[in-house]
C-alpha positions as CSV (number, residue, x, y, z in Angstrom):
1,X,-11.8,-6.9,-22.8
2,X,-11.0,-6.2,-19.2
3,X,-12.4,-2.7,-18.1
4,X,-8.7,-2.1,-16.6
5,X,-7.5,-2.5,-19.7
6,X,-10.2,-0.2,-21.7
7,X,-9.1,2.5,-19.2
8,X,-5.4,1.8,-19.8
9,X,-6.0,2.4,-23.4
10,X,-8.6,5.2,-23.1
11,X,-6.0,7.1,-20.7
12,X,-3.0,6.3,-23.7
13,X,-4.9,7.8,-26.1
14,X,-6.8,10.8,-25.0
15,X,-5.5,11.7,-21.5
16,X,-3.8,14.8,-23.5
17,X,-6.3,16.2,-25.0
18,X,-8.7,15.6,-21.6
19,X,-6.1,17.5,-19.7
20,X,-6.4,20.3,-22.1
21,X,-9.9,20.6,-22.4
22,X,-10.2,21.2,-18.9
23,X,-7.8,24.0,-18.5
24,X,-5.8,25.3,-21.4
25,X,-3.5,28.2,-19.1
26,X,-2.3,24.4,-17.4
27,X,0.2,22.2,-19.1
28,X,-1.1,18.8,-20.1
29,X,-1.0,16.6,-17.3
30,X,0.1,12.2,-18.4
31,X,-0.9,11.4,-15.0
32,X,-4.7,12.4,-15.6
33,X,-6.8,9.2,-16.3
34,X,-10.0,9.6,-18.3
35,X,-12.5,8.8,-14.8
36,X,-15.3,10.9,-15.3
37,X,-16.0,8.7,-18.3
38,X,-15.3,5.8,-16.6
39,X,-16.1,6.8,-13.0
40,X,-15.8,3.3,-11.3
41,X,-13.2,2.4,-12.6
42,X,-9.9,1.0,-10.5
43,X,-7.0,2.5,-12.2
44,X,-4.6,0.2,-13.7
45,X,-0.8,0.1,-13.4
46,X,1.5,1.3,-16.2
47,X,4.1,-0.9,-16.7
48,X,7.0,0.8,-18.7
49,X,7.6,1.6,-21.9
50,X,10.1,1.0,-24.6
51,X,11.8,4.8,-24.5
52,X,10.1,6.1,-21.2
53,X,11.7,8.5,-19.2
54,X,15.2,7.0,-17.8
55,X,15.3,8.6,-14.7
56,X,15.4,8.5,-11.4
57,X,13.9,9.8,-8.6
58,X,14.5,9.6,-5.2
59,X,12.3,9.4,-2.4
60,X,13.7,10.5,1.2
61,X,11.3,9.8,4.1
62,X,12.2,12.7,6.6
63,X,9.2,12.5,9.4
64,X,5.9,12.7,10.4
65,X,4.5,13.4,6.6
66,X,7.8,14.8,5.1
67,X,8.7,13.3,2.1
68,X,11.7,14.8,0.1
69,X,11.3,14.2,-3.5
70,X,14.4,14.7,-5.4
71,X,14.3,14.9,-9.1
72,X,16.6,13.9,-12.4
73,X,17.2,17.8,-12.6
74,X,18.1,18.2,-9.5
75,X,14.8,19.5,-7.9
76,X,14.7,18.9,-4.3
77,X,10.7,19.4,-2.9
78,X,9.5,18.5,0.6
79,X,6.0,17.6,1.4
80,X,3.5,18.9,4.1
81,X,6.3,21.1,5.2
82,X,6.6,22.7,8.6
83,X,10.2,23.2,9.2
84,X,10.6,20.9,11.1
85,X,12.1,17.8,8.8
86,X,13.8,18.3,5.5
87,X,14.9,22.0,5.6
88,X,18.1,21.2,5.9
89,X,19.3,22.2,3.4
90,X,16.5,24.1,2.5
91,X,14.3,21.9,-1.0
92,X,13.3,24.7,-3.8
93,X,10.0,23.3,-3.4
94,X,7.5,23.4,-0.6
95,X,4.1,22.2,-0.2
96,X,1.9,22.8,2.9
97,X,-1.4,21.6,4.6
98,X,-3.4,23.5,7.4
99,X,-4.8,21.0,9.4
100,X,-2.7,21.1,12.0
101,X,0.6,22.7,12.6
102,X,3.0,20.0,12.1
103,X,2.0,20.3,8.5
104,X,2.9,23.9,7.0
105,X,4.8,26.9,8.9
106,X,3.8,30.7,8.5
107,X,7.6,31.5,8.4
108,X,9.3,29.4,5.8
109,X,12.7,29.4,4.8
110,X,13.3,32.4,2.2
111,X,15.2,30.5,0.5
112,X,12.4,27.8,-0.2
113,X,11.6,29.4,-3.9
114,X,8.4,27.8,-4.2
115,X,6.0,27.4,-0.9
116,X,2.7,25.7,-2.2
117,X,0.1,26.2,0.0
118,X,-2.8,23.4,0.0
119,X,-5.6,25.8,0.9
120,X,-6.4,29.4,-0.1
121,X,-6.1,32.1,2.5
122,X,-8.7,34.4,1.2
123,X,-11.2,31.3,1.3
124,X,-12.2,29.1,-1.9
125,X,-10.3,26.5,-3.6
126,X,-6.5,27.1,-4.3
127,X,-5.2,25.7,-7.7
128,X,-1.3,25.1,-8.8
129,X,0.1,24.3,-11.8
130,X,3.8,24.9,-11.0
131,X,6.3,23.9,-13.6
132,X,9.7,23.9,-11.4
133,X,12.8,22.5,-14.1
134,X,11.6,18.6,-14.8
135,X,8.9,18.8,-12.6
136,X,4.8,19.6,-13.3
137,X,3.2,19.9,-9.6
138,X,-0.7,20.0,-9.4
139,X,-3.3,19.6,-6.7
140,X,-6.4,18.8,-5.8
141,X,-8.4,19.9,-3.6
142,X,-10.4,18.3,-0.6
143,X,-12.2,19.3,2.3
144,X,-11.1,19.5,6.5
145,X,-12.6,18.9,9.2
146,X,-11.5,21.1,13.0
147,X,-11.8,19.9,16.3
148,X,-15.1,20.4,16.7
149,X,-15.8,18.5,13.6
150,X,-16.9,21.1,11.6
151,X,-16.4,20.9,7.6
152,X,-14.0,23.5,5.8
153,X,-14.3,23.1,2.3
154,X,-11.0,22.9,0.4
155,X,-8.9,23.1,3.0
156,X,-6.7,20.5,2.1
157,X,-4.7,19.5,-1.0
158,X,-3.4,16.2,-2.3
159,X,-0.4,17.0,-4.3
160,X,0.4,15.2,-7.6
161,X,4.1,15.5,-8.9
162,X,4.7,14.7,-12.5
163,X,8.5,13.8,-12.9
164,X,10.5,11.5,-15.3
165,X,7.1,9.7,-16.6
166,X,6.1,8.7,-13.0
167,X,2.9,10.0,-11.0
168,X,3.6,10.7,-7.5
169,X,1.0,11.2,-5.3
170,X,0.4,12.8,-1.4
171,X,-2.8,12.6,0.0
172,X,-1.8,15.2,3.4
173,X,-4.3,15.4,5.9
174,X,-7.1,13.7,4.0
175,X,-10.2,14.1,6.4
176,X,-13.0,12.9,3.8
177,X,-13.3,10.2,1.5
178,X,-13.0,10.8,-2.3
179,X,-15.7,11.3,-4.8
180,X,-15.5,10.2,-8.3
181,X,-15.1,13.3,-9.4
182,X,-11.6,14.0,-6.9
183,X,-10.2,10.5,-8.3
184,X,-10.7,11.3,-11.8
185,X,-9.0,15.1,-11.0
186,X,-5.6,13.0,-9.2
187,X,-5.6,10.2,-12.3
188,X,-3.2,7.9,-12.3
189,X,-0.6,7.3,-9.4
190,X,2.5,5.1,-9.7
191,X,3.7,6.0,-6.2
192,X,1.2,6.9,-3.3
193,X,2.0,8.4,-0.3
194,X,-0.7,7.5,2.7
195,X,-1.5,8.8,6.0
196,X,-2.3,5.5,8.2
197,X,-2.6,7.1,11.3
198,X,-5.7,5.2,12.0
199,X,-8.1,8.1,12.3
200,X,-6.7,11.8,13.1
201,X,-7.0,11.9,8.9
202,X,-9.4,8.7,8.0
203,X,-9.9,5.7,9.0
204,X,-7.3,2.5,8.3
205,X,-10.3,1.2,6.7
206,X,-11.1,3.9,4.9
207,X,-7.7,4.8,3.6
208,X,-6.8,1.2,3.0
209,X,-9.9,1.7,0.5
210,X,-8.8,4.6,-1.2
211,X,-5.5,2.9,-1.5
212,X,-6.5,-0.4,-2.9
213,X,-8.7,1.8,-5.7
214,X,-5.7,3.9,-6.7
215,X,-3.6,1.0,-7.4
216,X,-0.3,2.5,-7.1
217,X,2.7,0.3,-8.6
218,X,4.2,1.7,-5.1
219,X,2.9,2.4,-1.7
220,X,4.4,4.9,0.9
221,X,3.1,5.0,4.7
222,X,3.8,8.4,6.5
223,X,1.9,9.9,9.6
224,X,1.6,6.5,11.4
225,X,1.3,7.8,15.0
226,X,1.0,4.5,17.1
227,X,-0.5,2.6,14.3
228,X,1.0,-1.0,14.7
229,X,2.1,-1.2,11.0
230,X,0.9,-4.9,10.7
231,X,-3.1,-3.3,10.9
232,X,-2.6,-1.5,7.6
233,X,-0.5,-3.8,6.0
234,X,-3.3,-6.9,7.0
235,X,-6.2,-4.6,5.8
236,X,-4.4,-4.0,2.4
237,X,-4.5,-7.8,2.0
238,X,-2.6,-10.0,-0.3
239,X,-3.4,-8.1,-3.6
240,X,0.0,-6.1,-2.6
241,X,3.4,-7.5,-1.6
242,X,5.5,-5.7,1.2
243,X,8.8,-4.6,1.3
244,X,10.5,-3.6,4.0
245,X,13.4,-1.2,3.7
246,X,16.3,-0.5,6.4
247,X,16.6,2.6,4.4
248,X,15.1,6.1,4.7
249,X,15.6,6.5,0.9
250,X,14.0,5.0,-2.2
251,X,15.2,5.4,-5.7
252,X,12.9,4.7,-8.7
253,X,12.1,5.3,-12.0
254,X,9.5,4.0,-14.6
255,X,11.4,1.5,-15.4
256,X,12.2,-0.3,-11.7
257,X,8.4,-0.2,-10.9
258,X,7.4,-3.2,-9.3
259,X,5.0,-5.4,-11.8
260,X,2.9,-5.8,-8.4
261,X,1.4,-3.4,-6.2
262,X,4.0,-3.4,-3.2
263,X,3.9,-0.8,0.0
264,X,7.3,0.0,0.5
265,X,8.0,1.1,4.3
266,X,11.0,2.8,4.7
267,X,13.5,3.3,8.1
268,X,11.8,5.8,10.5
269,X,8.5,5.4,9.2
């Protein structure tokens, strides 16, 4: 039997009770895949269901790394927020990164109900588990570098969003590559959001490899710079299809997944 499939199967049957194990005070996560038995493992994708989830999410690319997520219920959340795209009107969700200043803000909107901060002011790892309506947001942490290139541990979160049976990942301002033990904490991501910057975060080569091991249904590019979009696309290779989009907005749901891995690039991006 194909190890993809084994994990596929493992994850349907016991990524509940893993979830739980780890953390009973956090509700049970269906996007956490059972990697730290299976540690080299390349996730598989999930195709859907007969009486998944029916709905849809969409996906607004606002700028720079400002995704606006906007759920079934309603729930309107804007990633790596700095107030500068997507406050307008202000999302009930916020989530933040420190690395530089064009990803979080010190003032946010009040009326932002929820601001998510990827790192922990008073030093250490931060942890969410924020339940906002249909939504189940999570993170995980990884580590910075400064300008000097000195290592800050933690400082940087990769949000996970758990809506209407998809996974929907944002990696921020990754700045190191991922251990086994980070992939196994993210799980299983249906839609991935990427820097491709081409080295202010990582590498293309070395984000096109966490990329092609996450094996997202769909791929998002934000935080491109001057990266000629063709590089990424040509190091992701054929094993994904491409679709171009003269659209700033995406809707999806488990359902309209493609059955091939396909990075979506949307107007503006």
């Amino acid at each position: 039997m194909p190890l993809r499939l084994i994990a596929a199967l493992c994850w349907l049957l016991f990524a509940p009770a893993v979830a739980w194990a780890q953390d009973d005070a956090r509700p049970p996560s269906k996007c956490m895949a059972i990697a730290r038995a299976l540690p080299k493992v390349t996730y598989a994708n999930f195709t859907p269901i007969a009486g998944a989830e029916d709905g849809e999410v969409v996906i607004t690319y606002a700028g720079h790394s400002t995704y606006l997520i906007d759920t079934p219920a309603g729930v309107r959340i804007a990633t790596d927020f700095s107030g500068v795209y997507g406050g307008n009107p202000p999302p009930r969700v916020a989530t933040m990164n420190k690395a530089h200043r064009t990803h979080y803000t010190d003032t946010p909107d009040p009326a932002i109900e929820h601001v998510l901060r990827g790192w922990n002011p008073q030093g250490g790892p931060v942890r969410h588990a924020a339940v906002v309506d249909d939504v189940y947001i999570r993170n995980v942490t990884t580590d910075i570098r400064d300008w000097d290139g000195n290592l800050e541990r933690d400082g940087n979160s990769i949000f996970i969003f758990e809506v209407a049976d998809l996974c929907i990942g944002h990696l921020g301002h990754l700045h190191t590559r991922l251990s086994d033990a980070q992939f196994g904490a993210i799980g299983r991501l249906d839609i991935l959001m990427v820097p491709i910057d081409g080295g202010l975060t990582q590498s293309l080569g070395s984000m096109s490899e966490i990329t092609a091991r996450l094996q997202s249904s769909i791929v998002l590019p934000m935080h491109r710079h001057a990266t000629p979009m063709a590089q990424f696309l040509g190091m992701m290779g054929d094993a994904f299809a491409v679709d171009y989009r003269d659209s700033r907005s995406l809707t999806v749901s488990l359902r309209s997944l493609p059955s091939r891995p396909t990075i979506v690039v949307l107007d503006g991006v």
